[in-house]
GURO-485405 format. One line per field, with one value per atom (N, C-alpha, C): residue number from 1; chain; atom name; x, y, z. Coordinates in steps of 0.05 Angstrom, whole numbers, plus 5000, padded with zeros to 4 digits. Each point is the difference from the previous one (the first is absolute). Layout:
REM GURO-485405
num: c(NUM_...)
cadena: c(A_...)
atomo: c(CA_...)
xx: c(X_...)
yy: c(Y_...)
zz: c(Z_...)
REM end
This chain:
REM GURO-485405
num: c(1_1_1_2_2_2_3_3_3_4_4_4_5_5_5_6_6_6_7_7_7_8_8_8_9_9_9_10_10_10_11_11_11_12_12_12_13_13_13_14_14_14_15_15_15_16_16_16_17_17_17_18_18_18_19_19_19_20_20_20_21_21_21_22_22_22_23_23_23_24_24_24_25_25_25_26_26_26_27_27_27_28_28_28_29_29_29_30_30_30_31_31_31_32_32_32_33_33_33_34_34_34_35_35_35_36_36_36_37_37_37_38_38_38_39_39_39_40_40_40_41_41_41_42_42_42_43_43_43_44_44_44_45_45_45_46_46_46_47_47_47_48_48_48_49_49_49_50_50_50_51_51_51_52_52_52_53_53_53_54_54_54_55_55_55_56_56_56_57_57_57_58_58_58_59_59_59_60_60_60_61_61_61_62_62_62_63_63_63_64_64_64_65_65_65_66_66_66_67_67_67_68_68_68_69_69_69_70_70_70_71_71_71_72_72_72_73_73_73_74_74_74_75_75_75_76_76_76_77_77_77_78_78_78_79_79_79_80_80_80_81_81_81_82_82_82_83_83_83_84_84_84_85_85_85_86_86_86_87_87_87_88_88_88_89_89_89_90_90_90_91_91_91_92_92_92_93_93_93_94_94_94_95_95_95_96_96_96_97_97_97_98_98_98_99_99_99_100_100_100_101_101_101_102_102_102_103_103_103_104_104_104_105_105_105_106_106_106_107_107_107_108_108_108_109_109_109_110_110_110_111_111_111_112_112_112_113_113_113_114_114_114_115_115_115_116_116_116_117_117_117_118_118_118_119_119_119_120_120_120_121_121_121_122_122_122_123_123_123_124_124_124_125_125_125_126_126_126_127_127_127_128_128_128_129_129_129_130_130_130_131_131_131_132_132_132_133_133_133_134_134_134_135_135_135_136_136_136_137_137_137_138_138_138_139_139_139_140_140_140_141_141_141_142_142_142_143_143_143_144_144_144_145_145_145_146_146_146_147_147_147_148_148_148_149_149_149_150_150_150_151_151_151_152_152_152_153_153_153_154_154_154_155_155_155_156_156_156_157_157_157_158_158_158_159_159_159_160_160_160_161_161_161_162_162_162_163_163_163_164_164_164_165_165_165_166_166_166_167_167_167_168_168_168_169_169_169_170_170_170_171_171_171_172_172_172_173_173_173_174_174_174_175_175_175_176_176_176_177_177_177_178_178_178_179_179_179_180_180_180_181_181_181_182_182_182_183_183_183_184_184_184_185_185_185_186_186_186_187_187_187_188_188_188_189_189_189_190_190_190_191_191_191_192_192_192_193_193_193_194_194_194_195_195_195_196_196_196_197_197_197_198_198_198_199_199_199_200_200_200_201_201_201_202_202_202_203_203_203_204_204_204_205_205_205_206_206_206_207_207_207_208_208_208_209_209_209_210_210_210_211_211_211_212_212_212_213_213_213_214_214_214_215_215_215_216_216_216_217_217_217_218_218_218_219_219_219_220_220_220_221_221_221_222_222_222_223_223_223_224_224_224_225_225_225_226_226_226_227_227_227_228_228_228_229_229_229_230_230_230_231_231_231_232_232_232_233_233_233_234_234_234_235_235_235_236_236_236_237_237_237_238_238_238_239_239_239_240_240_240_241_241_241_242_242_242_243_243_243_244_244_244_245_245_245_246_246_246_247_247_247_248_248_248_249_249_249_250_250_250_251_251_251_252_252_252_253_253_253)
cadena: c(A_A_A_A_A_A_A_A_A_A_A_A_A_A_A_A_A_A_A_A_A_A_A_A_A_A_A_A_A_A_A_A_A_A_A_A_A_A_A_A_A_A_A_A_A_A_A_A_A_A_A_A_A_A_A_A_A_A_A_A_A_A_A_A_A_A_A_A_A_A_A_A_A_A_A_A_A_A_A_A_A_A_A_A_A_A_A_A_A_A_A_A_A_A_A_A_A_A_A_A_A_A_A_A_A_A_A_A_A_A_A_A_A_A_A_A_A_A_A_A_A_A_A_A_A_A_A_A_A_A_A_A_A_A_A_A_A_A_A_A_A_A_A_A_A_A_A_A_A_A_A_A_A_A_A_A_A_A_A_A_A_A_A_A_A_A_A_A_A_A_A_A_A_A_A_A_A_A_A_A_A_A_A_A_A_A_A_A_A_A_A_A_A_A_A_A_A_A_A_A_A_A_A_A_A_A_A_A_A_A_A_A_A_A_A_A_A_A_A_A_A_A_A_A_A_A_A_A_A_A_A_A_A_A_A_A_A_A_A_A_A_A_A_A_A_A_A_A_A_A_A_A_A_A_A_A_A_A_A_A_A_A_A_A_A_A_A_A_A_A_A_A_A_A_A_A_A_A_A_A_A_A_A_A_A_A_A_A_A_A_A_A_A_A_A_A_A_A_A_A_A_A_A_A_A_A_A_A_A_A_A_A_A_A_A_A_A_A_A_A_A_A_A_A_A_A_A_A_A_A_A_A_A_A_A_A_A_A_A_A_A_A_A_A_A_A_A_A_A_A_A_A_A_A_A_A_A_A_A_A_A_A_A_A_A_A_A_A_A_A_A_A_A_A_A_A_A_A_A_A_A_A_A_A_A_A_A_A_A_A_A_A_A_A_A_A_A_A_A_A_A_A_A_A_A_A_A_A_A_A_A_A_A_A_A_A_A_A_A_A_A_A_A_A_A_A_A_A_A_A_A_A_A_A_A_A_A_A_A_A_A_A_A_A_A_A_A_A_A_A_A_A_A_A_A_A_A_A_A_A_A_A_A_A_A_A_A_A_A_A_A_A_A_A_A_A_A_A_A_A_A_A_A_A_A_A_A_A_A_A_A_A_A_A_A_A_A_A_A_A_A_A_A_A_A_A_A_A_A_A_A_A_A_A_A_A_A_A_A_A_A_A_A_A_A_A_A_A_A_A_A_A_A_A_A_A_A_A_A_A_A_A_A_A_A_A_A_A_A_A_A_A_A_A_A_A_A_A_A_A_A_A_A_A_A_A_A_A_A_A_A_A_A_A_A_A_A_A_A_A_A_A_A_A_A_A_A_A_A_A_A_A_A_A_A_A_A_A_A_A_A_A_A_A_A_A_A_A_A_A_A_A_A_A_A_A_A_A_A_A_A_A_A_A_A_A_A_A_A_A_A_A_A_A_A_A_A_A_A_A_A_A_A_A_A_A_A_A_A_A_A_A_A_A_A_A_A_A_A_A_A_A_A_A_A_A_A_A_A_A_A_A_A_A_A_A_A_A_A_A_A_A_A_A_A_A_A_A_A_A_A_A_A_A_A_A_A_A_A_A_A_A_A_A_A_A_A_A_A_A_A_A_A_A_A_A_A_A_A_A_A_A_A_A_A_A_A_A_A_A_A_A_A_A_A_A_A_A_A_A_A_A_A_A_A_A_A_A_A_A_A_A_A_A_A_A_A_A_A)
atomo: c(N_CA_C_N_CA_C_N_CA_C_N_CA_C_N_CA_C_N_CA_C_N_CA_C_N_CA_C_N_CA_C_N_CA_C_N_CA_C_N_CA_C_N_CA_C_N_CA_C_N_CA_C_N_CA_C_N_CA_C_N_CA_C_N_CA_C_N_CA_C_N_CA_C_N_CA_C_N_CA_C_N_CA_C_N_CA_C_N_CA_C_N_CA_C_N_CA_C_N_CA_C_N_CA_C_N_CA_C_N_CA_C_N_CA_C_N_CA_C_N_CA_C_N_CA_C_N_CA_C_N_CA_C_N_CA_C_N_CA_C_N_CA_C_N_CA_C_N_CA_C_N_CA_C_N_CA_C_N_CA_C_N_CA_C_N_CA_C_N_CA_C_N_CA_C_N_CA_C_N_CA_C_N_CA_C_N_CA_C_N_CA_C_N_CA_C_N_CA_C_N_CA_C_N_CA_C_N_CA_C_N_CA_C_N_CA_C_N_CA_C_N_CA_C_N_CA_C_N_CA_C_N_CA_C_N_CA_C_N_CA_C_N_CA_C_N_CA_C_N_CA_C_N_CA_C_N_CA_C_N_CA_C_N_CA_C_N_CA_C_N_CA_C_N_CA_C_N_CA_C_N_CA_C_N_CA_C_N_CA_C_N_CA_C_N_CA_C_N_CA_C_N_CA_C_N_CA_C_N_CA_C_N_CA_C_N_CA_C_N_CA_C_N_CA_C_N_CA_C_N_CA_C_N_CA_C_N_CA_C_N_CA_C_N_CA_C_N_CA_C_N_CA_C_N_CA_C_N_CA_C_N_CA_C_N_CA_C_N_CA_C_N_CA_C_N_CA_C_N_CA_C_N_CA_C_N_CA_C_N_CA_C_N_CA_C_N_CA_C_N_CA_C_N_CA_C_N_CA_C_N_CA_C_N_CA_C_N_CA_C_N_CA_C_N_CA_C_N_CA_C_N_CA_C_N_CA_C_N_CA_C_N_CA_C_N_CA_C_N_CA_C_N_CA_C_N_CA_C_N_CA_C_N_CA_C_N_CA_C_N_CA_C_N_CA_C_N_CA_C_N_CA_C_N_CA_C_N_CA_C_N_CA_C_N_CA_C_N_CA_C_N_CA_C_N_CA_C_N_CA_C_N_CA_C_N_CA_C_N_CA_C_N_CA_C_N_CA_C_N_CA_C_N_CA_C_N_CA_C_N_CA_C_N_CA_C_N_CA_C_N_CA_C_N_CA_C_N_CA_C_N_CA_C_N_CA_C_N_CA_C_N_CA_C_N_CA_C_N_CA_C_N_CA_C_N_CA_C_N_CA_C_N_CA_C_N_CA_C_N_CA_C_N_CA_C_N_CA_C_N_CA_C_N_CA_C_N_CA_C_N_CA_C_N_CA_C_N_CA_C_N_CA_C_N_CA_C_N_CA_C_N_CA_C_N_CA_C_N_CA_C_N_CA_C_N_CA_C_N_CA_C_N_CA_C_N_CA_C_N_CA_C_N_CA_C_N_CA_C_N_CA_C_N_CA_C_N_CA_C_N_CA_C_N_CA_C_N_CA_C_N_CA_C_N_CA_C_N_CA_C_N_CA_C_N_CA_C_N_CA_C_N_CA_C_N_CA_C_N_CA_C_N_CA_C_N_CA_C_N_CA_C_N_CA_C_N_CA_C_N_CA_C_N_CA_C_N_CA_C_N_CA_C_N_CA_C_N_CA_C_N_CA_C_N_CA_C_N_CA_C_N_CA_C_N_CA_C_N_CA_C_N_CA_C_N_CA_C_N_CA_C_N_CA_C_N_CA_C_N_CA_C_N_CA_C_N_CA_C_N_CA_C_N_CA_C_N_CA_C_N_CA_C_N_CA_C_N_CA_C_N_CA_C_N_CA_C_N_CA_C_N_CA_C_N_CA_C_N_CA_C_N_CA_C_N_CA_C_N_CA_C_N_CA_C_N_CA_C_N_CA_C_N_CA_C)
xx: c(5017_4983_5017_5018_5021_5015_5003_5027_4977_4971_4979_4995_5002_5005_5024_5020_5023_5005_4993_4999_4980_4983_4988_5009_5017_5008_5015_5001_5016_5023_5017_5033_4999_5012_5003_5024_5005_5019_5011_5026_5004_5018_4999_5016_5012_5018_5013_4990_4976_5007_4977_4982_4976_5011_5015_5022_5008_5022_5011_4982_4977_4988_4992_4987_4985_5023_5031_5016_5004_5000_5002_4983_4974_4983_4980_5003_4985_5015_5040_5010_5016_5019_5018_4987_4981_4984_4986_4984_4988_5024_5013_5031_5009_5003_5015_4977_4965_4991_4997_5009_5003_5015_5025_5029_4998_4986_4993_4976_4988_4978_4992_5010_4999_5030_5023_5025_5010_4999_5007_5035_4996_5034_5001_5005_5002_5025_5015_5020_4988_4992_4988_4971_4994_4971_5008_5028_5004_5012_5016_5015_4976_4970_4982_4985_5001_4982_5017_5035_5017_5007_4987_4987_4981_4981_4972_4986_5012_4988_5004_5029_5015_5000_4981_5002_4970_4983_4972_4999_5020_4995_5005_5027_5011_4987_4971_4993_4979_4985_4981_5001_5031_5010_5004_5015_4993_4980_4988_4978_4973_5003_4989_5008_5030_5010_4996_5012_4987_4976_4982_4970_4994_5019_4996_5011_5026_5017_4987_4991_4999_4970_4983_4976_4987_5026_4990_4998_5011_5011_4967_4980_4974_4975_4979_4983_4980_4969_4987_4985_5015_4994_5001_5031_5001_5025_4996_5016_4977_4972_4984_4991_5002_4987_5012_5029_5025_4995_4986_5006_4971_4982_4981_5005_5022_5017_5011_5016_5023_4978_4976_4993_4988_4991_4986_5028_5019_5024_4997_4995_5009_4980_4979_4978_4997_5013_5001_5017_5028_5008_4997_4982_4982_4982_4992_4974_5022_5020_5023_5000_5005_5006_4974_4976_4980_4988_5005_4996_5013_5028_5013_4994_4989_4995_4971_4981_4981_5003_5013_5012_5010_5018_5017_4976_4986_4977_4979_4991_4981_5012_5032_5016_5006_4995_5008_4982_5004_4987_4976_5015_4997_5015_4972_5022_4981_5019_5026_5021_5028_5010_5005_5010_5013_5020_5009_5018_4999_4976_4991_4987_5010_4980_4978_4984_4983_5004_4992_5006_4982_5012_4985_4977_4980_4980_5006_5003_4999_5023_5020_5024_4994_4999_5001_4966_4978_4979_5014_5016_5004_5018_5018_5017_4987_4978_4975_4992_4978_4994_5029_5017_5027_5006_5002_5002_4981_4976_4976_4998_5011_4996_5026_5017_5021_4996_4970_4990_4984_4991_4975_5028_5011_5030_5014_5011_5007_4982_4973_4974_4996_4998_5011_5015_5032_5019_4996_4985_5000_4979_4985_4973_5020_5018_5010_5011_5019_5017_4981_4980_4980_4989_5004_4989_5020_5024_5026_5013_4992_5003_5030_5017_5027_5012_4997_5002_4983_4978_4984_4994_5014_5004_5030_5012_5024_4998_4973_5007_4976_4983_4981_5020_5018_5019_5018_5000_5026_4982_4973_4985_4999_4996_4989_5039_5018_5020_5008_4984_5013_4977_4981_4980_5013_5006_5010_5027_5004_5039_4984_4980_4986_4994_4989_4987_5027_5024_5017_5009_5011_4998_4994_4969_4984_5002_4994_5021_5015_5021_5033_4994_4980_4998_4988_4972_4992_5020_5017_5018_5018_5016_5014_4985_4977_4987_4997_4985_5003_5022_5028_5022_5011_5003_4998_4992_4976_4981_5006_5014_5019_4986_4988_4973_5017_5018_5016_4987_5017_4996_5006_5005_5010_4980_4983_4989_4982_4984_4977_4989_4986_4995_4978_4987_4987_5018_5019_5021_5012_5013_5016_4975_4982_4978_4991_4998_4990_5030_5021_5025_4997_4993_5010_4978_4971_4992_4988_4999_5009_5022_5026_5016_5006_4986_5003_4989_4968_4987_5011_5019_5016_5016_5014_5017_4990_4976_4977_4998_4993_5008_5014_5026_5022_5007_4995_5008_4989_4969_4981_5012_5007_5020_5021_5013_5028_4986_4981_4989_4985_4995_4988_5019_5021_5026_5004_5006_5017_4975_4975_4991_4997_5005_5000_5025_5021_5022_5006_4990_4995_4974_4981_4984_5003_5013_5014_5011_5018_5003_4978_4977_4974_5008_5013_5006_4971_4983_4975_4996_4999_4979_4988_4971_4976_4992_5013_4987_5023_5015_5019_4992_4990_4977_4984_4978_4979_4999_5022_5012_5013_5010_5013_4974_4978_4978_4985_4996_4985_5014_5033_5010_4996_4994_5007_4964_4973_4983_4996_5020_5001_5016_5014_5010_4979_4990_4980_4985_4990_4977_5009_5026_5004_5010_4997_5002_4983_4967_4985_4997_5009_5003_5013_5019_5027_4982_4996_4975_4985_4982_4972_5013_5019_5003_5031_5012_5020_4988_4993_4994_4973_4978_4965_4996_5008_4993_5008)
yy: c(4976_5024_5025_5002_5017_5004_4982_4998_5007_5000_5016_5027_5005_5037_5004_4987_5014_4996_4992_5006_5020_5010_5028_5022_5000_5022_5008_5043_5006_5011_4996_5000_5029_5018_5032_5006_5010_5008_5031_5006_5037_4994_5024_5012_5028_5010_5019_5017_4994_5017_5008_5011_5009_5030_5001_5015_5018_4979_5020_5014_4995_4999_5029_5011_5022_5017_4994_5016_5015_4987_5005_5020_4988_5014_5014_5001_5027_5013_4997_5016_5021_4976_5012_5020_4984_5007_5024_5007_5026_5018_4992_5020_5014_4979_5013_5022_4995_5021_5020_5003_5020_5019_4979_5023_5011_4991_5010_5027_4985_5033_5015_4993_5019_5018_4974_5025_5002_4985_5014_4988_4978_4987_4975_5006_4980_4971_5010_4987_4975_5013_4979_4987_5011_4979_4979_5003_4984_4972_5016_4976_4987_5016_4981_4980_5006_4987_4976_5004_4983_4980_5001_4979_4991_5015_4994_4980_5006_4988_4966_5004_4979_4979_5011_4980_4990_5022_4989_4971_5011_4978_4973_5000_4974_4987_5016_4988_4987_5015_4984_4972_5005_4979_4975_5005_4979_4996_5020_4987_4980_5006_4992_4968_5002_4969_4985_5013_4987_4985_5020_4991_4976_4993_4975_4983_5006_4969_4999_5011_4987_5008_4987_4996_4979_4984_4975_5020_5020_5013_5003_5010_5007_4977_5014_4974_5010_4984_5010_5018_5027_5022_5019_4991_5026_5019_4993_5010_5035_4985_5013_5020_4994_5021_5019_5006_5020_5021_4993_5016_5029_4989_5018_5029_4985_5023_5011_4995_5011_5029_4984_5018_5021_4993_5023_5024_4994_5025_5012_4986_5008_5020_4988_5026_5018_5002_5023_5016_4994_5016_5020_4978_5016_5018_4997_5024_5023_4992_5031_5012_4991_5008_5016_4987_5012_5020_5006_5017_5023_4993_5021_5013_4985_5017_5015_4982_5023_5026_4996_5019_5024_4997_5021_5002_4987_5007_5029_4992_5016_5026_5008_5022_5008_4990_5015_5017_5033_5008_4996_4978_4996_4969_4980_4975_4990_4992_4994_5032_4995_5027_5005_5025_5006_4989_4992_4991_4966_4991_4969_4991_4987_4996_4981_4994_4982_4975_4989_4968_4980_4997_4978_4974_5002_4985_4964_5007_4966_4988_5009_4980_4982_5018_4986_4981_5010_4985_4965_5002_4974_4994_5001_5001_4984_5005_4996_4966_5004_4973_4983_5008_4972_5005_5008_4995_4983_5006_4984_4973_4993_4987_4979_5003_4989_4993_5009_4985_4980_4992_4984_4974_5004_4983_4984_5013_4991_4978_5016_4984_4968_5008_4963_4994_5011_4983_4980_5016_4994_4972_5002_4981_4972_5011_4983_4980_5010_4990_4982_5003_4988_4970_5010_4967_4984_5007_4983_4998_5036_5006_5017_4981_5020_5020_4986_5008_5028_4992_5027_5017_5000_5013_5021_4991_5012_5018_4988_5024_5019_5003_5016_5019_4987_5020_5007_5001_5012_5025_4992_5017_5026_4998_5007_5027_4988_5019_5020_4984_5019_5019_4998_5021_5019_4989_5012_5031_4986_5013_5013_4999_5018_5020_4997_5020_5029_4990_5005_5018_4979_5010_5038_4991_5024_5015_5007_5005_5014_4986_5025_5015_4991_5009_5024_5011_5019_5027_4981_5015_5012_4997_5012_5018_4991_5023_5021_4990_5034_5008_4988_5015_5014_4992_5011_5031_4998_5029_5018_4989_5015_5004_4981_4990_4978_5014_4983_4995_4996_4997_5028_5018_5025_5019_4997_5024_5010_4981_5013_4975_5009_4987_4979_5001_4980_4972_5012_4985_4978_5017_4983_4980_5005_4980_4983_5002_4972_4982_5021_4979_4982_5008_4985_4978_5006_4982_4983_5006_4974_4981_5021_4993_4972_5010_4975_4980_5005_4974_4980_5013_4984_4992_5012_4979_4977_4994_4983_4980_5011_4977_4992_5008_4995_4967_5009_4983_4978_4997_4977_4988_5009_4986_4988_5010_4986_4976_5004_4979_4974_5014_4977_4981_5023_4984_4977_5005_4978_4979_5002_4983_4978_5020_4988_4974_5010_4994_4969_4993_4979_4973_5018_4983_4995_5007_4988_4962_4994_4975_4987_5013_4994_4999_5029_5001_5035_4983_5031_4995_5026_5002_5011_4979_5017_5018_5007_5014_5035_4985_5025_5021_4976_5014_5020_4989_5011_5029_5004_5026_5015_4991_5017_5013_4978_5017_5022_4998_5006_5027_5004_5028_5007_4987_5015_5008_4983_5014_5026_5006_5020_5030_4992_5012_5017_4977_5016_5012_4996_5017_5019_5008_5025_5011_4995_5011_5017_4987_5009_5024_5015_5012_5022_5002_5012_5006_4981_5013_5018_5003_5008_5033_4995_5023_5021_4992_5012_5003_4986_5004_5017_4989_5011_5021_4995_5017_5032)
zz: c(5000_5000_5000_5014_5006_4973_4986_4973_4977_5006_4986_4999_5028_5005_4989_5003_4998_4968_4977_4980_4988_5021_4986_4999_5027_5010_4981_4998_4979_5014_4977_5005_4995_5012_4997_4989_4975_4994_4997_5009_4996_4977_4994_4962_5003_4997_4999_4982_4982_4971_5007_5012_5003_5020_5017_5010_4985_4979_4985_4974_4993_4989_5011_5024_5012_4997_5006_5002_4974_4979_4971_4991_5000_4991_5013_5019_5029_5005_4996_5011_4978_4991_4983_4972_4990_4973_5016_5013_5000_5011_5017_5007_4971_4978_4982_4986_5003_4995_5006_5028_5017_4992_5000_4992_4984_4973_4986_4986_5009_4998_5017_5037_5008_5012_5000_5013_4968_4982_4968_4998_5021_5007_4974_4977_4979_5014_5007_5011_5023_5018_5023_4989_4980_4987_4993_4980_4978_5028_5022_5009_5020_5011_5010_4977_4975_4980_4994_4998_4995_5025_5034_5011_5002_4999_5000_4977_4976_4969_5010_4997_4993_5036_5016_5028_4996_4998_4988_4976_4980_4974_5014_5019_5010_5028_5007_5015_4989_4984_4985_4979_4999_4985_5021_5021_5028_5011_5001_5006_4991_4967_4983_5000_5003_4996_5021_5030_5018_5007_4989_4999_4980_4979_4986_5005_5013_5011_5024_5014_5038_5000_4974_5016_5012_5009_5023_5027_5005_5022_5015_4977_5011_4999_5019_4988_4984_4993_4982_4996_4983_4994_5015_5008_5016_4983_4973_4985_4991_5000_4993_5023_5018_5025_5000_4995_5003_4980_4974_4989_4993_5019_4997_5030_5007_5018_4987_4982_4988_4978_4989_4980_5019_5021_5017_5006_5014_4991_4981_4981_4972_4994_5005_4999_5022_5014_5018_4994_4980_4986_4976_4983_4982_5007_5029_5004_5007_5011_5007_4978_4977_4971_4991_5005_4982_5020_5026_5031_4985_4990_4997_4980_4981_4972_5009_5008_5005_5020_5010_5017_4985_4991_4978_4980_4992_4976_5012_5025_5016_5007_5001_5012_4974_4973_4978_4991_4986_5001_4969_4985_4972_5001_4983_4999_4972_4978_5013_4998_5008_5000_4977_4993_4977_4990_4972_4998_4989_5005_5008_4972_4982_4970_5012_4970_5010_4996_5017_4998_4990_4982_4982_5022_4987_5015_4992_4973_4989_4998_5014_4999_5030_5029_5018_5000_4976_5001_4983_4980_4996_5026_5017_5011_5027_5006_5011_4987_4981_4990_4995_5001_5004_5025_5025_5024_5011_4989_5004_4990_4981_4988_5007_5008_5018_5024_5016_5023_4986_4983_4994_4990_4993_4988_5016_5032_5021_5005_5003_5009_4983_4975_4985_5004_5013_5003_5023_5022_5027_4997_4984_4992_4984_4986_4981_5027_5025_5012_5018_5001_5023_4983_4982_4982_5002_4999_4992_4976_4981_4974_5005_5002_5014_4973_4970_4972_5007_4994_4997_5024_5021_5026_4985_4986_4998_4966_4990_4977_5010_5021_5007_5020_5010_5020_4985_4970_4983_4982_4996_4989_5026_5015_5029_5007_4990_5001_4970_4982_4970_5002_5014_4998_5028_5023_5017_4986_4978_4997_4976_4990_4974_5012_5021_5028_5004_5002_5017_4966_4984_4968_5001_5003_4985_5021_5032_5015_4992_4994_4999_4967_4988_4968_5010_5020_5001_5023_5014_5013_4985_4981_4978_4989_4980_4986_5026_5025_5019_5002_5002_5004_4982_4969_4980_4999_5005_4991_5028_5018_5024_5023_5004_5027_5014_5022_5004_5035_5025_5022_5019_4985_5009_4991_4976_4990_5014_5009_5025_5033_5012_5021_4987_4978_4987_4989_4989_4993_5014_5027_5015_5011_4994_5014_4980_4979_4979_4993_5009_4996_5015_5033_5019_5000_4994_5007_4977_4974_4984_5000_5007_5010_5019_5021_5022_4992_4978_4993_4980_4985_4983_5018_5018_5015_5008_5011_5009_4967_4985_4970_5004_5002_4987_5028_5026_5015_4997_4989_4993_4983_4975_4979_5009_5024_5003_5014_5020_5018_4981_4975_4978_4992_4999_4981_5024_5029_5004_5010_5001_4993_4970_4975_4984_4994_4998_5004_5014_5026_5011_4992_4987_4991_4974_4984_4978_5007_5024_5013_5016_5000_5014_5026_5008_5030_5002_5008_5009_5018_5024_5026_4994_5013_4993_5010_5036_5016_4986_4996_4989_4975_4983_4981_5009_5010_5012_5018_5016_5009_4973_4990_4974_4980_5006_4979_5015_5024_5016_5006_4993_5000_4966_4976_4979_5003_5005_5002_5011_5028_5011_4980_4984_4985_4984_4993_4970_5014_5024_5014_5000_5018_4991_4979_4983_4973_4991_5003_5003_5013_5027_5017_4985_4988_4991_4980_4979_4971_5011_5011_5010_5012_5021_5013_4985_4979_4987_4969_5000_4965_4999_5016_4986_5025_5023_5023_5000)
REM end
C-alpha cells in the first residue's frame, strides 16, 4: 500500500533557468531601455541589452531542453499547470504596456501626434488571419498527437511555425517601410510606443518558434512530450490573443 503512495507522489524538481530567465528579461532588457530613452546613455543600453538578450535566449533554450529531457522528473501534467502561471506574468506585463499607452494617449493634447503617418490597416489585418490561423494548426497538431498520428503531429507543428515566421516576416517588412519614411522610435511619444509594444509581441513569436523548433527537432526520432506540448500551445494561444489586443488598440483605436 505504502510502495502505492509512494509511486504517486511527485518528485519536485528546481531549474536554474527560470531565475535566470527573470534576471534577463525583467532586468537587464528593460535596464537597457532605460538607459536608453530616458538617461540617453547609448553606451550602458547597449552593454545591458548585450546581457540581457543573450541570458534570456540561453535560458529559454535550457529551459526548453530541460523540459524535454527530465520529464520523468514531474508527474502527470504538471508540465501543464506551470505554464498558465507563467502566461499570467506575462499578461501583467502587457497590461503595463497598454496602461502606459493609454495613459500617454489621454495626456496628449492630439493623437496621434504630429509627425506619425498612417498606418496601413490591411497589412496587420492579414497578419491577423495568419496568427489566427496558426492557433487552429497547433490545434490539429495537438489532435494529430492524441491519436498516435506522430507524422501528421509534426507537419501540423511545421505548418504552425512557417505561419508563425510569415507573421514575424511581415512584421519586420512593415517595420522598415515605417523606418524608411523616417517614423522611427525617436520621432514621437506615439512611436516609441508601437515600437515597444509590437515589439515585445514579436518577441513572444519569436520565442514560440524557438519553443516549436525544439520540440520539432526531437520528434523527428519520435521522442514527444505530450504534457510539454500542451503548455507550449497554451502559450502560443496566449500569444495570438494578444495580438488581438495590440490590433484593436494600435491600429483601429
Amino acid at each position: 500500500m505504502s510502495s502505492q503512495a509512494g509511486a504517486h507522489e511527485v518528485e519536485w524538481h528546481t531549474s536554474v533557468w527560470p531565475l535566470l530567465l527573470s534576471v534577463g528579461i525583467l532586468f537587464f532588457v528593460p535596464l537597457a531601455f532605460t538607459f536608453h530613452f530616458v538617461y540617453k546613455n547609448s553606451l550602458m543600453a547597449m552593454i545591458s541589452l548585450g546581457v540581457g538578450a543573450p541570458l534570456t535566449i540561453a535560458s529559454i533554450i535550457g529551459w526548453v531542453k530541460e523540459g524535454l529531457e527530465d520529464s520523468h522528473h514531474y508527474g502527470e501534467g504538471h508540465v501543464v499547470w506551470a505554464m498558465p502561471i507563467f502566461i499570467l506574468a506575462e499578461a501583467l506585463l502587457f497590461m503595463g504596456f497598454f496602461a502606459a499607452y493609454w495613459f500617454l494617449r489621454f495626456s496628449a493634447p492630439s493623437w496621434p501626434p504630429q509627425g506619425t503617418p498612417e498606418l496601413s490597416h490591411t497589412l496587420p489585418l492579414i497578419m491577423t488571419v495568419i496568427l489566427v490561423s496558426s492557433s487552429f494548426t497547433i490545434h490539429f497538431a495537438e489532435n494529430k498527437l492524441e491519436e498516435g498520428n506522430n507524422s501528421g503531429f509534426i507537419v501540423w507543428l511545421i505548418a504552425t511555425i512557417a505561419l508563425g515566421l510569415v507573421f514575424l516576416g511581415l512584421e519586420a517588412y512593415e517595420w522598415a517601410e515605417l523606418i524608411g519614411e523616417g517614423f522611427t522610435t525617436k520621432t514621437n511619444i506615439f512611436s516609441t510606443a508601437f515600437y515597444s509594444i509590437t515589439g515585445f509581441h514579436g518577441s513572444h513569436v519569436l520565442v514560440g518558434m524557438a519553443t516549436f523548433l525544439f520540440i520539432l527537432i526531437p520528434a523527428f526520432a519520435g521522442k514527444i512530450n505530450k504534457h510539454f506540448v500542451t503548455a507550449a500551445s497554451m502559450y502560443w494561444h496566449f500569444v495570438d490573443i494578444v495580438w488581438l489586443f495590440v490590433l484593436s488598440q494600435i491600429y483601429f483605436l
